[in-house]
C-alpha positions as CSV (number, residue, x, y, z in Angstrom):
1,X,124.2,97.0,98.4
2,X,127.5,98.6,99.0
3,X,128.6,100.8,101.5
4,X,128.4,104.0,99.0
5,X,125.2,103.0,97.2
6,X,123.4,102.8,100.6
7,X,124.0,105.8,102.2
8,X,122.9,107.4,99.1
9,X,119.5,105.7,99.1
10,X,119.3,105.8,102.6
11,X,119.3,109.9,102.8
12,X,117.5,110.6,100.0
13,X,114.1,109.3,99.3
14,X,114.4,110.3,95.4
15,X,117.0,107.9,94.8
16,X,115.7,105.0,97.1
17,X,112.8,105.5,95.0
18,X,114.7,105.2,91.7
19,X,116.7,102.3,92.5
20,X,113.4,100.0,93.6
21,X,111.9,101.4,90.3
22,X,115.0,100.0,88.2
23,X,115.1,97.2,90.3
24,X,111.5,96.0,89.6
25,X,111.7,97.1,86.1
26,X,114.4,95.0,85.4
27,X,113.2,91.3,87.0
28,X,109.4,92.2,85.6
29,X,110.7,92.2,82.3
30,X,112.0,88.9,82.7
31,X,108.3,87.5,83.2
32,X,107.1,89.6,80.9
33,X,109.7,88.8,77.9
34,X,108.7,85.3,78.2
35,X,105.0,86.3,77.1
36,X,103.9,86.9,74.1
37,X,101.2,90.1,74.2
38,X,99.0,91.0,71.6
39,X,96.6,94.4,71.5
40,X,93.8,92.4,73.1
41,X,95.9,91.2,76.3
42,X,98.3,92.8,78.4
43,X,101.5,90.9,80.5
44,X,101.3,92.7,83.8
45,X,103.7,91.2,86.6
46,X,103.4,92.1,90.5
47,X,105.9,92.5,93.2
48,X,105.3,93.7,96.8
49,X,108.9,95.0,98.3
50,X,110.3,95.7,101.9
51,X,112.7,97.9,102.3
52,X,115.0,96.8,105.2
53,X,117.1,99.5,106.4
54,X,119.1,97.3,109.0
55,X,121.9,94.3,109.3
56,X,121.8,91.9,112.3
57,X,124.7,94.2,114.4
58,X,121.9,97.2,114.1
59,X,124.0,99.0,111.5
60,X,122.7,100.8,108.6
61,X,122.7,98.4,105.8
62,X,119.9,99.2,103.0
63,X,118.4,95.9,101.1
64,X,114.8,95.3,99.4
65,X,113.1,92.2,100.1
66,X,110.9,91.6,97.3
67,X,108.3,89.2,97.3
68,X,107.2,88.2,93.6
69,X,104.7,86.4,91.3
70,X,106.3,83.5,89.4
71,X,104.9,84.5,86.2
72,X,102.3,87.3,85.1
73,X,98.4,88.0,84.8
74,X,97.4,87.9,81.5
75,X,94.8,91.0,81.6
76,X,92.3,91.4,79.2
77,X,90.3,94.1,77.6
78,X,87.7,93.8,80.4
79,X,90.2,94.1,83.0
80,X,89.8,90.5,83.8
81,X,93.2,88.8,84.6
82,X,94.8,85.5,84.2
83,X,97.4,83.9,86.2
84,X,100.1,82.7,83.9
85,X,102.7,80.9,85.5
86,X,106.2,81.0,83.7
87,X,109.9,79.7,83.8
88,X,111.8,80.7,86.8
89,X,115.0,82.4,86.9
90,X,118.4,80.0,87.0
91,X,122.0,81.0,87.9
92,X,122.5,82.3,84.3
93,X,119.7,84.7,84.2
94,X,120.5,85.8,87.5
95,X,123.7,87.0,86.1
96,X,122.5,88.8,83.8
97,X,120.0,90.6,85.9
98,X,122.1,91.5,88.8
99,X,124.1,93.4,85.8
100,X,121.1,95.0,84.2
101,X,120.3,96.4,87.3
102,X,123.4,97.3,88.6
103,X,124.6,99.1,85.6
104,X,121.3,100.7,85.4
105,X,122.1,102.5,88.8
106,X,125.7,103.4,88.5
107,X,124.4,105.0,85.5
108,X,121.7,106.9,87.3
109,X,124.3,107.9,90.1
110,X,126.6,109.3,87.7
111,X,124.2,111.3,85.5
112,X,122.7,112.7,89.0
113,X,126.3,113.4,89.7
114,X,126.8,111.6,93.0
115,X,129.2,109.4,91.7
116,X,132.4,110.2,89.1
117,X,133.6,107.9,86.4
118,X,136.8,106.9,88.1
119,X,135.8,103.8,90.5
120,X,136.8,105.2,93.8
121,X,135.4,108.6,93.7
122,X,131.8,109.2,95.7
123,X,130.5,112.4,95.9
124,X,128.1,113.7,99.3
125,X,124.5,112.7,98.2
126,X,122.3,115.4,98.3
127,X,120.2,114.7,101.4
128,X,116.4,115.3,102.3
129,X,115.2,118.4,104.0
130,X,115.5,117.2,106.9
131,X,119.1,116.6,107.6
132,X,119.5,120.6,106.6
133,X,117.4,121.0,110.3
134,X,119.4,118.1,111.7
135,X,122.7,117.6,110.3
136,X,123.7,115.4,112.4
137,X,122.0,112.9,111.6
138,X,123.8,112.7,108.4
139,X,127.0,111.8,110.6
140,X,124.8,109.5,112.0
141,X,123.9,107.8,109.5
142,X,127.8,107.3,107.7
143,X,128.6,106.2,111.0
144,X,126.2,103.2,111.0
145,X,127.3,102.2,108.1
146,X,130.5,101.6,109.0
147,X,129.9,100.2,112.4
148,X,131.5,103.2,114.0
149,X,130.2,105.7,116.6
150,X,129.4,109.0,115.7
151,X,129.2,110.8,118.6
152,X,130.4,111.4,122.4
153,X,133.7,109.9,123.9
154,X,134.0,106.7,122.0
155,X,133.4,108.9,118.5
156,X,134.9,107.7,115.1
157,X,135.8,103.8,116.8
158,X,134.3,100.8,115.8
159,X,131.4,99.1,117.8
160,X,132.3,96.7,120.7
161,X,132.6,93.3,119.6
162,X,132.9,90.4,122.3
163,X,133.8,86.6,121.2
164,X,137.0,85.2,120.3
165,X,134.6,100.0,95.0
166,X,132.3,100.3,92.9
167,X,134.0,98.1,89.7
168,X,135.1,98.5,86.5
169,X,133.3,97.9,82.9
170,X,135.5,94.9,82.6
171,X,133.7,93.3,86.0
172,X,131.4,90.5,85.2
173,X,128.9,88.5,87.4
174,X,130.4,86.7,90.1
175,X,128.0,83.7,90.8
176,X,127.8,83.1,94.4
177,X,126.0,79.9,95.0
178,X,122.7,78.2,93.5
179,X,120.3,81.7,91.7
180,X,122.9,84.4,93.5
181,X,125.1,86.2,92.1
182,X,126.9,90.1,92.7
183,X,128.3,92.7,90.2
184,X,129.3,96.2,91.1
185,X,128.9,96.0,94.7
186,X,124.8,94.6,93.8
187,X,124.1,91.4,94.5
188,X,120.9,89.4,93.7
189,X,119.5,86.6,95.7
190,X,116.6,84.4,94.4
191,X,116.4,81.2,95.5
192,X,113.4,81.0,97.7
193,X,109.7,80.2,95.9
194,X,106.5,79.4,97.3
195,X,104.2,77.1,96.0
196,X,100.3,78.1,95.8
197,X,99.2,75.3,99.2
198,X,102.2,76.5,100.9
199,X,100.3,79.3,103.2
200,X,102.4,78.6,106.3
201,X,105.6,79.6,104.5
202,X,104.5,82.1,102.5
203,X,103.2,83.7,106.4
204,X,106.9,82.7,107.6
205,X,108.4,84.8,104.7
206,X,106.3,87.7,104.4
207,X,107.1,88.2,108.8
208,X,110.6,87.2,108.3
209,X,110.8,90.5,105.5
210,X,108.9,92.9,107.8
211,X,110.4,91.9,111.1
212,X,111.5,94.8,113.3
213,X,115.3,96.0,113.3
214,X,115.9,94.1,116.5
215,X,114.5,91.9,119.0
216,X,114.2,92.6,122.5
217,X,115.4,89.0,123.4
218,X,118.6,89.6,122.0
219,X,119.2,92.4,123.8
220,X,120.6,92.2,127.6
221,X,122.2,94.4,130.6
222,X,126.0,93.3,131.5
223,X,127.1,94.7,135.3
224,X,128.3,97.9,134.0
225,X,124.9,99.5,132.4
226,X,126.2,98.8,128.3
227,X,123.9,97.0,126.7
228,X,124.8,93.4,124.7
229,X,123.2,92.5,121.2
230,X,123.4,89.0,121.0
231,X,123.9,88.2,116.9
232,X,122.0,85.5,115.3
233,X,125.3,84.2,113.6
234,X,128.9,84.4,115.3
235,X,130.7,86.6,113.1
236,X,133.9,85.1,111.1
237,X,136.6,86.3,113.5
238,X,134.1,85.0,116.4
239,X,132.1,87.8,117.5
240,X,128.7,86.7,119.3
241,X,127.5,90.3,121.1
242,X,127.8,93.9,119.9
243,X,128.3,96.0,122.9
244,X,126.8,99.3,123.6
245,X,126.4,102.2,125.9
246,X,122.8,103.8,126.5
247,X,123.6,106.9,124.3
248,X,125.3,104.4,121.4
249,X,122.1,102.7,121.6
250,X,120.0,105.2,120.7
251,X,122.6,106.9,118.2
252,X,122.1,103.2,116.3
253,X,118.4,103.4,116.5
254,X,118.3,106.6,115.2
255,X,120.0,105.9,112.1
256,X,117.8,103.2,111.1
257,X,114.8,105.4,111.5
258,X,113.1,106.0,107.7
259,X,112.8,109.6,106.6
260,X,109.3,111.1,106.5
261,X,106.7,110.0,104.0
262,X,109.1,107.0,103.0
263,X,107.5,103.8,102.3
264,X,108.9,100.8,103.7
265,X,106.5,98.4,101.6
266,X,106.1,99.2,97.8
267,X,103.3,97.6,95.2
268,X,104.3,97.1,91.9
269,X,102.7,95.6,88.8
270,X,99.3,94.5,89.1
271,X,99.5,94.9,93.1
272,X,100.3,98.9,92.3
273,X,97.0,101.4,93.2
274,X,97.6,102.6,90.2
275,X,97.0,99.2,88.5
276,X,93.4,98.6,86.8
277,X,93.2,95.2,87.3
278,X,94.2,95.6,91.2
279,X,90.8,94.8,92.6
280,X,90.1,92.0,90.4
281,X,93.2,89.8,92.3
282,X,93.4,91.6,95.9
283,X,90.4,90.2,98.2
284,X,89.4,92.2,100.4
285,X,88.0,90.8,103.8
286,X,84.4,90.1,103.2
287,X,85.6,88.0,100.1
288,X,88.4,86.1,102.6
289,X,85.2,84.9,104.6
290,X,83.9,83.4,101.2
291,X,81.4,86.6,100.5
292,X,81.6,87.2,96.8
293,X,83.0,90.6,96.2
294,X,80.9,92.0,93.9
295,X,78.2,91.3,97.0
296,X,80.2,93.1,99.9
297,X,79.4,96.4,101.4
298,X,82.6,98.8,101.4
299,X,80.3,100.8,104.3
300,X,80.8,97.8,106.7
301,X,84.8,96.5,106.4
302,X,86.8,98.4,104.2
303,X,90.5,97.1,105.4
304,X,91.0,94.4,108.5
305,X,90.5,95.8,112.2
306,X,93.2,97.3,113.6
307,X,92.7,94.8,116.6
308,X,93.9,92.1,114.2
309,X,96.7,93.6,112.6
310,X,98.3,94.4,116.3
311,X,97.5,90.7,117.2
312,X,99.5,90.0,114.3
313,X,102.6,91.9,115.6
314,X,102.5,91.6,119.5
315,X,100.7,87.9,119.6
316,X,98.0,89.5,121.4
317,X,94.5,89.3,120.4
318,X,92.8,92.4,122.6
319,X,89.5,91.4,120.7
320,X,89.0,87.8,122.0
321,X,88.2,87.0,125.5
322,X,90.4,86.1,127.9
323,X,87.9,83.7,130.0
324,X,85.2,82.0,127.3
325,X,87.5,82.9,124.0
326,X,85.0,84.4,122.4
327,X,84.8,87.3,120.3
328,X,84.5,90.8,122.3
329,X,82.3,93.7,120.7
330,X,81.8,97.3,121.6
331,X,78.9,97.9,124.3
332,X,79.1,101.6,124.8
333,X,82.1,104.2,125.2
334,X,82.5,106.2,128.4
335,X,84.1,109.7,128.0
336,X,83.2,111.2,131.1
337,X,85.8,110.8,133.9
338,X,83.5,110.9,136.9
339,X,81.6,108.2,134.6
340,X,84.4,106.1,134.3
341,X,85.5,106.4,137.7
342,X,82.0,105.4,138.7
343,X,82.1,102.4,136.7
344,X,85.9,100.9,137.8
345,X,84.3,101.2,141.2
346,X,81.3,99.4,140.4
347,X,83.5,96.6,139.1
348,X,85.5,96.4,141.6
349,X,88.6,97.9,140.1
350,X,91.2,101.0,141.0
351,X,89.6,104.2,140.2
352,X,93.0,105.8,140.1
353,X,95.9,104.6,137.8
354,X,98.9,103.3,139.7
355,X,101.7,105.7,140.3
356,X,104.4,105.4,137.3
357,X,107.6,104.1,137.5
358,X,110.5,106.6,137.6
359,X,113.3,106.5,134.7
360,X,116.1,104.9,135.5
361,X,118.6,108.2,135.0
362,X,117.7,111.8,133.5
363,X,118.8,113.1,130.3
364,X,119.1,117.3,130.2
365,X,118.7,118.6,127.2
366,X,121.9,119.3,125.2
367,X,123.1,119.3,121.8
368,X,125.1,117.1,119.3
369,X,127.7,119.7,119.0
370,X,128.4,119.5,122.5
371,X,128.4,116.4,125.0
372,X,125.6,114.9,126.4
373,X,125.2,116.2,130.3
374,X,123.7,113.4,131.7
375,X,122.8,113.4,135.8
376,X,121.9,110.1,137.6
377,X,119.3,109.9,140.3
């Protein structure tokens, strides 16, 4: 998504919004052109998006990951659903969608007035609520964007590198490799598909689209206190770290931080809450264990434990045993302090948490409009 078209989407949760709904309209009507519906059946296609706010140099760069059926449920009057597998997209269809929905959002933009007819004209899109209490998080934000810094000495230069508009009607498709193409400053990649036995890639995918904006691996201390981002691919010109002071750090991390109430993962289709037919295809985890549905007891599991959703995202399992491996289970909970003080010593642990660590430096308060006052112990 270009430069423009992502700050818009990025500050305001309306148009972010808008353009997954085109977006998903768009490719769902490929599936569902391709079946023929009748009163007695309905073509209902299903999508699951992640909205990535973040490139690999931590800048602001807006892009959906969506992860989609290759075909449609064929629902019937009963609500009972039927997986229909259909033709997959190739490079000429891609073409065309990339256009669909890229003219499809220009032409929202314009009517909403954030963009002009003339190609290089971009209005100030009108931001959320909170920027009016924070403004400067609107500079923030255009600053990420272009891989400048927004604030303190270094403001208005690009980031550190070490290592050796928005088109015309004319513009068509330009096809950039096998199902890719980009119009407009849109492009559209689809050349990854899953097969129904491939479980291991499909888990590789879905953590690969909701990965975190960076990993603490690639981030190291040089002698001088700025920090190094180590990119996953050397940049053109030869560029392998992106390098940072403390307070450009955090400047970067607070750009890519989502506004309030803004989903990062969108249902659509049949995977929607709002979608009849939902609970006939989503299993929930008594069914996963091979308990009928219809059987299960919503008072005993209604979603998975939060223990194994963490172990999914930290690799550590805190309901498993560390000594026989089994499976550990709630005895009794102690809220009393003398209690639990009683019952550390009992077990031959600390009653008393350790001391904790001082920070490395102290930040005073201060505000954007001035600079940072920043006193080292």
């Amino acid at each position: 998504m270009k430069r423009a078209y992502a700050l818009l989407a990025a500050a305001n949760r309306t148009v972010m919004a808008t353009i997954h709904k085109i977006a998903t309209q768009c490719i769902h009507s490929f599936y569902v052109e391709q079946f023929n519906e009748t009163p007695d059946v309905r073509a209902i296609p299903g999508s699951i998006t992640f909205v990535q706010r973040f490139g690999s140099g931590l800048n602001l760069n807006l892009h959906l990951h969506m992860l989609l059926l290759e075909g449609i449920y064929a629902v019937q009057k009963d609500q009972t659903p039927k997986l229909v597998t259909l033709r997959a997209p190739e490079d000429r269809d891609i073409e065309v969608l990339v256009d669909q929905i890229a003219k499809r959002i220009i032409e929202y933009l314009r009517k909403k007035g954030y963009i002009q007819e003339t190609p290089d004209t971009t209005l100030h899109p009108e931001l959320d609520g909170l920027f009016d209490e924070y403004p400067a998080l609107s500079d923030c934000m255009q600053a990420s964007i272009s891989s400048r810094i927004a604030f303190g000495p270094r403001a208005g230069q690009y980031v550190r590198r070490i290592g050796s508009g928005y088109g015309y009607e004319e513009e068509v498709p330009l096809s950039k490799g096998t199902r890719c193409a980009s119009i407009h400053g849109f492009s559209l990649h689809a050349n990854v598909s899953v097969d129904a036995y491939e479980r291991d890639k499909l888990f590789r995918i879905i953590k690969y689209m909701g990965r975190p904006a960076v990993a603490n691996e690639r981030l190291s201390l040089d002698q001088q206190g700025d920090i190094l981002l180590a990119l996953k691919k050397p940049y053109a010109d030869g560029t392998t770290h992106l390098k940072f002071s403390p307070e450009e750090l955090i400047e970067k991390l607070a750009a890519l931080v989502p506004l309030p109430h803004s989903h990062l993962v969108r249902y659509s289709g049949i995977f929607s809450s709002h979608c009849n037919a939902r609970s006939k295809v989503v299993l929930d985890p008594q069914a996963r264990k091979g308990k009928p549905r219809d059987d299960a007891d919503a008072k005993l599991v209604k979603n998975t434990r939060w223990s194994k959703l963490l172990s999914r995202c930290f690799q550590v399992d805190i309901a498993t045993c560390t000594r026989c491996g089994g499976e550990l289970r709630i005895v009794a909970a102690v809220m009393k302090g003398e209690e639990i003080s009683r019952y550390l010593s009992h077990t031959g642990r600390a009653a008393q948490p350790p001391p904790i660590t001082p920070a490395r430096y102290e930040q005073a308060a201060f505000s954007y409009d001035d600079e940072p006052v920043i006193s080292y112990e």
